[in-house]
C-alpha positions as CSV (number, residue, x, y, z in Angstrom):
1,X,-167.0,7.4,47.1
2,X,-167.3,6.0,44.1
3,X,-170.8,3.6,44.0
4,X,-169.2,1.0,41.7
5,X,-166.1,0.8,43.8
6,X,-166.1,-2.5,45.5
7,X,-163.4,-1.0,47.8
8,X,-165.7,2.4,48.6
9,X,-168.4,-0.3,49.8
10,X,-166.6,-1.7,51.8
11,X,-165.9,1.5,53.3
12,X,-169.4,2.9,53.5
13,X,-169.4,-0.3,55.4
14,X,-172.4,-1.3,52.7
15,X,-169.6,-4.9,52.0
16,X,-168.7,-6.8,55.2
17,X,-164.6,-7.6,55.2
18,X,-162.6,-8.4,58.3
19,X,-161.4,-5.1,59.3
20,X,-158.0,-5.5,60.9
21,X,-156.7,-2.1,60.9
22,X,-158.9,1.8,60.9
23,X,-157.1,5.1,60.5
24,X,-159.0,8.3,59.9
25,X,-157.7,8.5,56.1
26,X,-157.2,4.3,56.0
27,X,-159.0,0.9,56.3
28,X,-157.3,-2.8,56.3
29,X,-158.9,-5.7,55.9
30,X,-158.3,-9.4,55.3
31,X,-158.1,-10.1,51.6
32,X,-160.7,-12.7,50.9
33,X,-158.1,-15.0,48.6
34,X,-154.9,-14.5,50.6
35,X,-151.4,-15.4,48.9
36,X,-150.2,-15.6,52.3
37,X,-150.8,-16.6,56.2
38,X,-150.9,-12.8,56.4
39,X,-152.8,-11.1,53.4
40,X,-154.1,-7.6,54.4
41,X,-154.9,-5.1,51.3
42,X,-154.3,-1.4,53.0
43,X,-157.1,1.2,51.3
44,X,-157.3,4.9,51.7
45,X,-161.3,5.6,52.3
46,X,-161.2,7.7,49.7
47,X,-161.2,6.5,46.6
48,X,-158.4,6.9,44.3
49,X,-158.1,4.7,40.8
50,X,-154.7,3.3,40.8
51,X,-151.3,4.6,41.9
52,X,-151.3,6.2,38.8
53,X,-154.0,8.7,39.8
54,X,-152.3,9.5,43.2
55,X,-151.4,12.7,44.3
56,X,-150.9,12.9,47.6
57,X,-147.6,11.9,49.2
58,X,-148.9,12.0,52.2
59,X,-151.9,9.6,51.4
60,X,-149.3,6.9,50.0
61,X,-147.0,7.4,53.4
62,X,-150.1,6.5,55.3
63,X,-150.5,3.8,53.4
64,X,-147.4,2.4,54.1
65,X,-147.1,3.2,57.8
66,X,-150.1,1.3,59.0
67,X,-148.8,-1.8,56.6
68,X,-145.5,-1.2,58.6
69,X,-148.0,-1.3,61.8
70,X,-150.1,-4.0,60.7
71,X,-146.7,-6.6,60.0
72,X,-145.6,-5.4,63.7
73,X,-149.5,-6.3,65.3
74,X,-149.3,-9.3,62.7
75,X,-145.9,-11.0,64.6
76,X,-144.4,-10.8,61.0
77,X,-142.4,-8.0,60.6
78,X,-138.8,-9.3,62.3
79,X,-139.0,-12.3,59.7
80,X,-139.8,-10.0,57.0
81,X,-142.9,-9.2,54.9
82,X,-143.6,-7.6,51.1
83,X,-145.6,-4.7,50.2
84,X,-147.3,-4.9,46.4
85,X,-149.2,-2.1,44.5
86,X,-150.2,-4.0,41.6
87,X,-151.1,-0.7,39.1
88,X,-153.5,-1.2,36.0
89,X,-154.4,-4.4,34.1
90,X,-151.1,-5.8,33.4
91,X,-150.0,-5.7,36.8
92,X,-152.5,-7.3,37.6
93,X,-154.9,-4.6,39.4
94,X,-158.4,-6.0,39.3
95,X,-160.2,-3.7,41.9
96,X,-159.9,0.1,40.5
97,X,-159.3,1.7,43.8
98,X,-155.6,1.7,44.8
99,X,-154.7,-0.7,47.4
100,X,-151.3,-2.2,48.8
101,X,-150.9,-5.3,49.5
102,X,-149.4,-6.5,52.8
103,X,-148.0,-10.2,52.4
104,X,-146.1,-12.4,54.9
105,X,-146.4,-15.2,57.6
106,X,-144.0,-17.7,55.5
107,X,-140.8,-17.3,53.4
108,X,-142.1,-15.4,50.1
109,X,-140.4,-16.7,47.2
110,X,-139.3,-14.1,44.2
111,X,-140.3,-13.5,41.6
112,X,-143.9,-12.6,43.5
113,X,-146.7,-15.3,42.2
């Protein structure tokens, strides 16, 4: 954990957030300005900078898999959802802790924004 790491507090469970989905390596919550009907920002509970700084495979699968999961529990994922890892500042990463965002619920236009 890093203590500056809004994401980390939320972990520690120190930040509420609407949990929606617990693995043993992964949390999802409800992102607090959603984009979307469904908006759910997938975490790994330990705390890795940006996908950049990744280096484990297997970490990043389990990422994806629950999002895959969470679209299925959702009712979105027949109609079709998107999956974003926005990496450093001109991405648009604002929270230093890798995260994917899970978007759906509503036809998503392209380009994303």
């Amino acid at each position: 954990m890093t203590e500056n790491c809004l994401f980390c507090r939320i972990v520690a469970r120190e930040i509420p957030a609407a949990v929606v989905a617990e693995t043993e390596d992964c949390l999802a919550f409800r992102d607090v300005n959603p984009q979307a009907p469904v908006h759910v920002l997938v975490i790994p509970k330990r705390h890795v900078r940006s996908l950049d700084d990744a280096d484990d495979p297997t970490l990043l699968g389990k990422l994806s898999i629950l999002a895959a999961r969470i679209a299925r529990d959702e009712g979105i994922a027949e109609g079709g959802y998107r999956t974003v890892v926005n990496t450093n500042r001109d991405a648009g990463q604002s929270v230093w802790h890798i995260h994917l965002h899970l978007l759906g619920g509503r036809r998503l236009g392209w380009p994303p924004g």
